[in-house]
PDB file of N, CA, C and O in Angstrom, chain B, residues numbered from 101:
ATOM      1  N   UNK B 101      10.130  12.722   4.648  1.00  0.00           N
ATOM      2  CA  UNK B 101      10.183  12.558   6.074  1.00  0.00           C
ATOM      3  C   UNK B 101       9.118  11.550   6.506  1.00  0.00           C
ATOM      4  O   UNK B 101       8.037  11.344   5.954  1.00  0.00           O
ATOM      5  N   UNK B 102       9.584  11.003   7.517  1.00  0.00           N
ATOM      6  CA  UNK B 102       8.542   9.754   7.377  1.00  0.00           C
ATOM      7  C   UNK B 102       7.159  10.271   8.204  1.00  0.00           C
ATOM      8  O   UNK B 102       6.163   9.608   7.913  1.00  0.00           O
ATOM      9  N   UNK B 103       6.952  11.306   9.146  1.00  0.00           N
ATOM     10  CA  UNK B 103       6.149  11.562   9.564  1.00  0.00           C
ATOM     11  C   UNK B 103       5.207  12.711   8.653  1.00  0.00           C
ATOM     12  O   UNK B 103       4.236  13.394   8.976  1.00  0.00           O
ATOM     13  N   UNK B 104       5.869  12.597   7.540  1.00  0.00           N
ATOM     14  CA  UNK B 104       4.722  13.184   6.151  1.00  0.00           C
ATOM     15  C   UNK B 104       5.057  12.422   5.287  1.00  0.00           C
ATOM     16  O   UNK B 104       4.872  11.318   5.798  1.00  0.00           O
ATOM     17  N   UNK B 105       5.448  12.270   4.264  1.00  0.00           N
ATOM     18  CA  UNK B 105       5.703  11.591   2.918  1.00  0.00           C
ATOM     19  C   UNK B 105       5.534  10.230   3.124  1.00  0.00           C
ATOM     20  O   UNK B 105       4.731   9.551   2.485  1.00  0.00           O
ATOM     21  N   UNK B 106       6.231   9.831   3.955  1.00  0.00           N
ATOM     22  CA  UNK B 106       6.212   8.207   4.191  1.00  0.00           C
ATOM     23  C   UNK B 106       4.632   7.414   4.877  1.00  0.00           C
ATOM     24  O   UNK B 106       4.127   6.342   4.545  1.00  0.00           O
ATOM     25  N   UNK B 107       4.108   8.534   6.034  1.00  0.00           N
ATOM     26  CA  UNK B 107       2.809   8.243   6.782  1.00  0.00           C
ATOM     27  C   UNK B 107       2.074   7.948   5.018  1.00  0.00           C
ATOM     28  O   UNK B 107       1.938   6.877   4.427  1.00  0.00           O
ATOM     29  N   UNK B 108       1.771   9.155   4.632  1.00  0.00           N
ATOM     30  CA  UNK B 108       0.882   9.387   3.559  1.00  0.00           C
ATOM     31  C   UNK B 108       1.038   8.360   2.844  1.00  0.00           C
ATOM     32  O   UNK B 108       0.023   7.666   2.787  1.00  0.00           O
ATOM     33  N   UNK B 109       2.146   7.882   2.118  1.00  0.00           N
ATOM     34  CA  UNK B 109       2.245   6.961   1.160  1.00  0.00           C
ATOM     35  C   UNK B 109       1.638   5.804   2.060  1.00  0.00           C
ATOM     36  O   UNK B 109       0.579   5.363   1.615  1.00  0.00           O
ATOM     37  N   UNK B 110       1.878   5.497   2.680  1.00  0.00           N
ATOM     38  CA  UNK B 110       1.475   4.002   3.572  1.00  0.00           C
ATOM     39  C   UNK B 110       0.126   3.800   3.779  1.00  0.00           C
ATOM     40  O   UNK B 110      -0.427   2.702   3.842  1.00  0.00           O
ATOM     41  N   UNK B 111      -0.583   5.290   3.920  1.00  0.00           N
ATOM     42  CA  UNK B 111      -1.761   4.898   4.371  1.00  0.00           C
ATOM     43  C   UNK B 111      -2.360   5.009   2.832  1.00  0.00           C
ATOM     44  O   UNK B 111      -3.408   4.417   2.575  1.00  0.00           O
ATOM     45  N   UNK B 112      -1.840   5.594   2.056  1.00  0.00           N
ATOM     46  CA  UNK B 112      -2.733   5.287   0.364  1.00  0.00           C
ATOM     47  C   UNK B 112      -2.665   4.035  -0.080  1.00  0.00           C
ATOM     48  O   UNK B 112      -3.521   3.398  -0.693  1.00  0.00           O
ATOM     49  N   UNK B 113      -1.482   3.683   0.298  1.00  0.00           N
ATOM     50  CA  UNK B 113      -1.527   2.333  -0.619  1.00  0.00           C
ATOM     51  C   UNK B 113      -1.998   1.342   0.314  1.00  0.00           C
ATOM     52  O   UNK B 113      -2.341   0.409  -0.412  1.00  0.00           O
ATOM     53  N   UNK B 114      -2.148   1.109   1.162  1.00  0.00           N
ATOM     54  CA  UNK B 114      -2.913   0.664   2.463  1.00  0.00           C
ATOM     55  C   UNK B 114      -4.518   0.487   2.030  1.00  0.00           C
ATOM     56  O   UNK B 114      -5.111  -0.588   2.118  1.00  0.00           O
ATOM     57  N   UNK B 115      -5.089   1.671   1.569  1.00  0.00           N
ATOM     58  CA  UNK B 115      -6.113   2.450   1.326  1.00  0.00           C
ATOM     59  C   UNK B 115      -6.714   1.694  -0.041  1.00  0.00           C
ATOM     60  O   UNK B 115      -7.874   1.590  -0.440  1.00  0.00           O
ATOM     61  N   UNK B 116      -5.667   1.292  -0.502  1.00  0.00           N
ATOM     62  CA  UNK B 116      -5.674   0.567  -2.118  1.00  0.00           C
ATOM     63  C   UNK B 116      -5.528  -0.804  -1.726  1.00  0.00           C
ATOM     64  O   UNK B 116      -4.897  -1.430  -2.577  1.00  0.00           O
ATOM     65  N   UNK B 117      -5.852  -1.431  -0.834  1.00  0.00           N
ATOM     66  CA  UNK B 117      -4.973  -3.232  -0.705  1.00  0.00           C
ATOM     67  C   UNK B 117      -4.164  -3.828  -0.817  1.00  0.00           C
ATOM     68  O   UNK B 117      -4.088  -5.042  -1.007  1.00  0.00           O
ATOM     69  N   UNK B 118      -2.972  -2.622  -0.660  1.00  0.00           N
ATOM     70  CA  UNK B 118      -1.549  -3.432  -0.631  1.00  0.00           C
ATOM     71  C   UNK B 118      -1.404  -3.798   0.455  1.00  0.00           C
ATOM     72  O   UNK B 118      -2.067  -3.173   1.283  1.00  0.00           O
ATOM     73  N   UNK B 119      -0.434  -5.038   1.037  1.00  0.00           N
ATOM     74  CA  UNK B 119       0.153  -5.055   2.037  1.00  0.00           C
ATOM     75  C   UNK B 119       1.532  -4.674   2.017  1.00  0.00           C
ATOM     76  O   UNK B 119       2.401  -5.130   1.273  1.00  0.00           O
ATOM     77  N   UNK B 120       1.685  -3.571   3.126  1.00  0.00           N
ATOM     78  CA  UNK B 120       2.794  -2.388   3.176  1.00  0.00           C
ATOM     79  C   UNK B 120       4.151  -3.177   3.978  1.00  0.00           C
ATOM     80  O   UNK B 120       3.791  -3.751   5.006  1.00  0.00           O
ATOM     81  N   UNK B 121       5.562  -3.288   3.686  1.00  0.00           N
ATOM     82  CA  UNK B 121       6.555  -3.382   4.542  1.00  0.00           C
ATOM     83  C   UNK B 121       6.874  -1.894   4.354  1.00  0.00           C
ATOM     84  O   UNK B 121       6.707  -1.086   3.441  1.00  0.00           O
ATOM     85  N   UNK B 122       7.488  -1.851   5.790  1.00  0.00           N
ATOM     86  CA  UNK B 122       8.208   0.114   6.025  1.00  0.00           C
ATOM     87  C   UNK B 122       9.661  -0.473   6.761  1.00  0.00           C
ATOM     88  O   UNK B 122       9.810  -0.927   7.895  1.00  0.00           O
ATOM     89  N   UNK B 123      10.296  -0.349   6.063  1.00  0.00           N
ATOM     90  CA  UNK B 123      12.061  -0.848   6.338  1.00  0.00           C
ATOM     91  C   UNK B 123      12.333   0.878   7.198  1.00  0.00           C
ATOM     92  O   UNK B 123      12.538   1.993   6.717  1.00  0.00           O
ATOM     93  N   UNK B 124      12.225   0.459   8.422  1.00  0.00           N
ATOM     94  CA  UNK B 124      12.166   1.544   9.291  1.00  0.00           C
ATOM     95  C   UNK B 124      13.462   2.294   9.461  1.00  0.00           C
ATOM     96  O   UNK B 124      13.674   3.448   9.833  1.00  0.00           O
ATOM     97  N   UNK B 125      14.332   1.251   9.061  1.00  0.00           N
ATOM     98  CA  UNK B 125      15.878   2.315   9.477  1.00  0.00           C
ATOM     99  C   UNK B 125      16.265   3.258   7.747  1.00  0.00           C
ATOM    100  O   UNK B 125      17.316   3.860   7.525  1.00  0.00           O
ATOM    101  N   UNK B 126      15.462   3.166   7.076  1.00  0.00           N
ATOM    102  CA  UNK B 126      15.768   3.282   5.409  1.00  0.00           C
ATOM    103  C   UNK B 126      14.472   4.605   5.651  1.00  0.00           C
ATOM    104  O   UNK B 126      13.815   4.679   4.613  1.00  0.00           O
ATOM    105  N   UNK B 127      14.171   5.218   6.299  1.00  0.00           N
ATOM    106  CA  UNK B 127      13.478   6.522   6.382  1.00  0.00           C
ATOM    107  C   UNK B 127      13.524   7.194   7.648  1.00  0.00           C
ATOM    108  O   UNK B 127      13.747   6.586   8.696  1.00  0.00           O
ATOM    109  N   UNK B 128      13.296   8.566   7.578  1.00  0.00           N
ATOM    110  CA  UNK B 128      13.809   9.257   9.032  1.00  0.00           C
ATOM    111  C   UNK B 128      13.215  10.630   8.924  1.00  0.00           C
ATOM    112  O   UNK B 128      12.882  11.033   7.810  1.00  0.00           O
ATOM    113  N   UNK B 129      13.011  11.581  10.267  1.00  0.00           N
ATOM    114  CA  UNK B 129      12.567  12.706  10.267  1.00  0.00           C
ATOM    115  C   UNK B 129      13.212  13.375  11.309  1.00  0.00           C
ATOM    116  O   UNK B 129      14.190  12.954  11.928  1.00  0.00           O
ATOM    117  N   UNK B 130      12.538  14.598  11.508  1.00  0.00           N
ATOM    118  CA  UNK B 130      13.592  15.735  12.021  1.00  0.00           C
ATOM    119  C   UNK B 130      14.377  15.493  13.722  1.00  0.00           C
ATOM    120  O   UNK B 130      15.339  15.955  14.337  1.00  0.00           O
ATOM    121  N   UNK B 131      13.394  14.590  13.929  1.00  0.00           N
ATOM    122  CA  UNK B 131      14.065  13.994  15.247  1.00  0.00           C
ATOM    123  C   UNK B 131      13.809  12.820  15.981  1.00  0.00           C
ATOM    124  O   UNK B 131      12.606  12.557  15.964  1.00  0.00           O
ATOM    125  N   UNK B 132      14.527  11.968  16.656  1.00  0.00           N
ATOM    126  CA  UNK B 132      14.113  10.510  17.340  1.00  0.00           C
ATOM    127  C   UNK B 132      12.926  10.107  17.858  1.00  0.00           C
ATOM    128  O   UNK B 132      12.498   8.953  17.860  1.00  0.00           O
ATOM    129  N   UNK B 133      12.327  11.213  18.361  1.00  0.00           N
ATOM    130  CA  UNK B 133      10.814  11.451  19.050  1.00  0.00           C
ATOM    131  C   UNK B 133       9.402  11.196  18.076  1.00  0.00           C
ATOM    132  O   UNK B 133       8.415  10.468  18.190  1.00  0.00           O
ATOM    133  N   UNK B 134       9.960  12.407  16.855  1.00  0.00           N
ATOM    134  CA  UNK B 134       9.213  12.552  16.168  1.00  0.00           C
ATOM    135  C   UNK B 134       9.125  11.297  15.160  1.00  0.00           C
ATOM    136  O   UNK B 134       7.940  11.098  14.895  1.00  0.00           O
ATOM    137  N   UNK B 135       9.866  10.502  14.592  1.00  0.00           N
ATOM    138  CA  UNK B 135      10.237   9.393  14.390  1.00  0.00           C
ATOM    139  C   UNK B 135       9.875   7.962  14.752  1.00  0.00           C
ATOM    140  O   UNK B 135       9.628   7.050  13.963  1.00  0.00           O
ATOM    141  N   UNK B 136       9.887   7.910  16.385  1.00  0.00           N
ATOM    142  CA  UNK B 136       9.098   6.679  16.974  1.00  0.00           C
ATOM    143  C   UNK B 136       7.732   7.087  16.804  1.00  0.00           C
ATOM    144  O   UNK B 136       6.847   6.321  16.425  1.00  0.00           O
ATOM    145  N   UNK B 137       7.540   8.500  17.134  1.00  0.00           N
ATOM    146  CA  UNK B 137       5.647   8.726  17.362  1.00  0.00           C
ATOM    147  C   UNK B 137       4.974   8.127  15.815  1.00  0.00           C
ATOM    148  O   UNK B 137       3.983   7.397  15.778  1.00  0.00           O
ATOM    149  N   UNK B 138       5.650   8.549  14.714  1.00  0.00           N
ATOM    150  CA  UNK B 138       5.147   8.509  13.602  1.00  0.00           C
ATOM    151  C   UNK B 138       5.585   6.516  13.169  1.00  0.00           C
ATOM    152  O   UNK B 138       4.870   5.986  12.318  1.00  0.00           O
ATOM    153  N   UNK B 139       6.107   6.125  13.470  1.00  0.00           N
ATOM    154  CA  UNK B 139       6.199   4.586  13.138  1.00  0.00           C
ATOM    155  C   UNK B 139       5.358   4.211  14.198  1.00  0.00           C
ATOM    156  O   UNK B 139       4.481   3.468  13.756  1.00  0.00           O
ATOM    157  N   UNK B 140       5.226   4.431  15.591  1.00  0.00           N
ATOM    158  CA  UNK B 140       3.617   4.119  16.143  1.00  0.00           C
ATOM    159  C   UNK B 140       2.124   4.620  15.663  1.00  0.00           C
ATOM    160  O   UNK B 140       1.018   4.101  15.817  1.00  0.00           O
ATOM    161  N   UNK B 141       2.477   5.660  15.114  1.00  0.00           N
ATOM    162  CA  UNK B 141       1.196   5.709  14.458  1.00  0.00           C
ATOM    163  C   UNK B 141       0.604   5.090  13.146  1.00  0.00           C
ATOM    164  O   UNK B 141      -0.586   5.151  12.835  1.00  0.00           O
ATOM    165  N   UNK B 142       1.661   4.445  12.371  1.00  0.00           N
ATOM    166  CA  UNK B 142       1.229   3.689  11.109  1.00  0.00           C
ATOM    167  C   UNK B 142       1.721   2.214  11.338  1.00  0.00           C
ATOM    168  O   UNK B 142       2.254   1.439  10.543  1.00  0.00           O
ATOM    169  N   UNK B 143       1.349   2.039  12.806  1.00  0.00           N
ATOM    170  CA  UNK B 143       2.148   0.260  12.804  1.00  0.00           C
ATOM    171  C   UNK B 143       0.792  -0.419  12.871  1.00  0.00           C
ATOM    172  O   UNK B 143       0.709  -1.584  13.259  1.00  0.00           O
ATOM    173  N   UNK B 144      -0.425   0.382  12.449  1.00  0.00           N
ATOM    174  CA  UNK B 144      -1.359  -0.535  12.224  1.00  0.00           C
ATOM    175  C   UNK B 144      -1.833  -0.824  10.869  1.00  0.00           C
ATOM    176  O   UNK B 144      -2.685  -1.643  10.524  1.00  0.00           O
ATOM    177  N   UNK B 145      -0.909   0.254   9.923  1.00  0.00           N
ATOM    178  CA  UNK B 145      -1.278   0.026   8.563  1.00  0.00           C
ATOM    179  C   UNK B 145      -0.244  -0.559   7.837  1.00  0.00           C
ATOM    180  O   UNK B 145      -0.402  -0.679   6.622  1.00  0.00           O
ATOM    181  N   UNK B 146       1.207  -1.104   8.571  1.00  0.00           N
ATOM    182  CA  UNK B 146       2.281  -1.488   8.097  1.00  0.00           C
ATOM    183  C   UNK B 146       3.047  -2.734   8.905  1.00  0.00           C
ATOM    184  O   UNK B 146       2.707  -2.818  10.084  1.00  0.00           O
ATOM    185  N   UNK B 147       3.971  -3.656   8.477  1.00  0.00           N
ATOM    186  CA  UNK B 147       4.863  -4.160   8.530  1.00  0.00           C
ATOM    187  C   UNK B 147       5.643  -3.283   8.919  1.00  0.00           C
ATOM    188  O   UNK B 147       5.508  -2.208   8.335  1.00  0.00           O
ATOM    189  N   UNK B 148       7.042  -3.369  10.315  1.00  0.00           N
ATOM    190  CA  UNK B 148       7.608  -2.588  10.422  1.00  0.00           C
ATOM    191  C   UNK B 148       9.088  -3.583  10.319  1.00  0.00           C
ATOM    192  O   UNK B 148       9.158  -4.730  10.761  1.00  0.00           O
ATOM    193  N   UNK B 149       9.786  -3.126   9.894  1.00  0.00           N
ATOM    194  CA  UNK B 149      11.657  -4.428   9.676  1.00  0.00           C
ATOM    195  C   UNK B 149      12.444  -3.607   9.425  1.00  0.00           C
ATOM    196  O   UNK B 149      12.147  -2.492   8.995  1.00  0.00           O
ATOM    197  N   UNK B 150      13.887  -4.111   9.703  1.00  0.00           N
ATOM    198  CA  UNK B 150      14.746  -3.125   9.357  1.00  0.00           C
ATOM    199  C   UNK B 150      15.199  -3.693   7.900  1.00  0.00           C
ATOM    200  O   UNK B 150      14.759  -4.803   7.601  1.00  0.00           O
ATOM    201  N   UNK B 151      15.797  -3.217   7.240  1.00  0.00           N
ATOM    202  CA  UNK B 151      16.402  -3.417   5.778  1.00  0.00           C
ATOM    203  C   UNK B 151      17.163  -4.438   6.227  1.00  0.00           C
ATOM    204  O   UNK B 151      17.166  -5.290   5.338  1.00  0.00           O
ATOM    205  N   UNK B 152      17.844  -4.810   7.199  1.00  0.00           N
ATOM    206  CA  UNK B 152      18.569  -6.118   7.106  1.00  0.00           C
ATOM    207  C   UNK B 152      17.434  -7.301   7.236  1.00  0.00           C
ATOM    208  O   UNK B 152      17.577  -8.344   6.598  1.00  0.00           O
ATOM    209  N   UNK B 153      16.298  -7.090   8.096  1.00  0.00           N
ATOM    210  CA  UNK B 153      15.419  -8.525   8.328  1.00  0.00           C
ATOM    211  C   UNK B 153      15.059  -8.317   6.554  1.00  0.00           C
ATOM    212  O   UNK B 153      15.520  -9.185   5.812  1.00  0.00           O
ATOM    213  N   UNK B 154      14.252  -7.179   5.931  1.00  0.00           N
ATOM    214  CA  UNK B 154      13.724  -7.198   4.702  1.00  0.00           C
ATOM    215  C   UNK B 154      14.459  -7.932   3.902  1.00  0.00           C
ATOM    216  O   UNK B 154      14.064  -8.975   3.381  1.00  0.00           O
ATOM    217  N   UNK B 155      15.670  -7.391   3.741  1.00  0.00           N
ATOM    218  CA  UNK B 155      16.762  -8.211   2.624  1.00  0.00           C
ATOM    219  C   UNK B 155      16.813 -10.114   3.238  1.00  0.00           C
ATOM    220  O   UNK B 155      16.686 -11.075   2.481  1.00  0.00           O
ATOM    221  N   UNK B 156      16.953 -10.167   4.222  1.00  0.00           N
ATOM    222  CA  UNK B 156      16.993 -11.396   4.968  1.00  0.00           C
ATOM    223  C   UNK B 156      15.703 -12.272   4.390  1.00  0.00           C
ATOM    224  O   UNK B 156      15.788 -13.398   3.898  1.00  0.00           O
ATOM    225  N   UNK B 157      14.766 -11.672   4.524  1.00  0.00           N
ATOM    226  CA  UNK B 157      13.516 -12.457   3.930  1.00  0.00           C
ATOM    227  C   UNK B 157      13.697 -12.689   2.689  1.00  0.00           C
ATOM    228  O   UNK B 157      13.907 -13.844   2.319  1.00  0.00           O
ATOM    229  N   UNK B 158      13.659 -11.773   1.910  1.00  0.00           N
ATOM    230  CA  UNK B 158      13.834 -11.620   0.598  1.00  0.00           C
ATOM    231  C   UNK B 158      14.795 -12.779   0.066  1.00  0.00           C
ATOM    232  O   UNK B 158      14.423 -13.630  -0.741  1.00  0.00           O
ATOM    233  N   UNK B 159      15.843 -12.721   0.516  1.00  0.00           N
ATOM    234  CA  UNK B 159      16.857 -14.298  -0.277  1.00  0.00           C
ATOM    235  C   UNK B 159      16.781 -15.184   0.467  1.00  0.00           C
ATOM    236  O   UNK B 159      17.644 -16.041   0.276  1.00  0.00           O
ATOM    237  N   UNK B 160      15.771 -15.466   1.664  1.00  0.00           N
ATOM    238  CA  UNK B 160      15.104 -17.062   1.635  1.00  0.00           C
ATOM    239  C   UNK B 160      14.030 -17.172   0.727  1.00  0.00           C
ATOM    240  O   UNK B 160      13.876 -18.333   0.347  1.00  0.00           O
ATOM    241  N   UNK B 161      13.289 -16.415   0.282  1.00  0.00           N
ATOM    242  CA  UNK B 161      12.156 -16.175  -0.326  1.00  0.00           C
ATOM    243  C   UNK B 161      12.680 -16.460  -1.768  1.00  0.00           C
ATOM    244  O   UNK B 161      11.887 -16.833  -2.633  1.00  0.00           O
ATOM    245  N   UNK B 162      14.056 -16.283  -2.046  1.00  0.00           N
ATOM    246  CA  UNK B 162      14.465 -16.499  -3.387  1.00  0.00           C
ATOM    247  C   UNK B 162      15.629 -17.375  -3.493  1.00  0.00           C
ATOM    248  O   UNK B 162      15.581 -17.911  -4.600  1.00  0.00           O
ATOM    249  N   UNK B 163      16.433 -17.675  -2.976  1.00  0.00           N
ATOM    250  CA  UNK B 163      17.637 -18.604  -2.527  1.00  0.00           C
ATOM    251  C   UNK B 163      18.465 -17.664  -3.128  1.00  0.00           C
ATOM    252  O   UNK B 163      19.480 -18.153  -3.626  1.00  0.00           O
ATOM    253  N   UNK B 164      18.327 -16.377  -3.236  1.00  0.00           N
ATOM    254  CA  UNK B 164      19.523 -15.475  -3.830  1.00  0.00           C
ATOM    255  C   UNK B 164      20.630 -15.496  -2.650  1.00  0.00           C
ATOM    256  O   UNK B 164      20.128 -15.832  -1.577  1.00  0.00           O
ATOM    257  N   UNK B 165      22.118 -15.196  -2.585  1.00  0.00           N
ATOM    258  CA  UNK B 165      22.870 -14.590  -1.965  1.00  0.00           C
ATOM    259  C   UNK B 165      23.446 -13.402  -1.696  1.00  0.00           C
ATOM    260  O   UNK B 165      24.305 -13.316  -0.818  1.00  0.00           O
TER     261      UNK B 165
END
């Protein structure tokens, strides 16, 4: 759920010097509320995109199709 499993992971590896993307529509929790609160609360330790911008980057980044 992203307002446990997903927060946590983000802020460890955050914690470690990664720089984090969170493909926001590709994780979810028990409700819409709970959901925005928790992607506002880690939009300072993350990249936030949906899996279509991610993939979108990704094959300019590679000229894949």
């Amino acid at each position: 759920m992203t307002n446990q499993c997903v927060e946590s992971a983000i802020r460890d590896v955050c914690d470690l010097g990664y720089l984090v993307t969170l493909a926001t529509d590709a994780c979810t929790t028990t409700s819409a509320g709970r959901q925005e609160q928790s992607l506002i609360g880690i939009r300072g330790y993350c990249r936030q995109r949906t899996t279509d911008a991610v993939v979108a980057e990704i094959t300019a980044l590679t000229g894949s199709c």
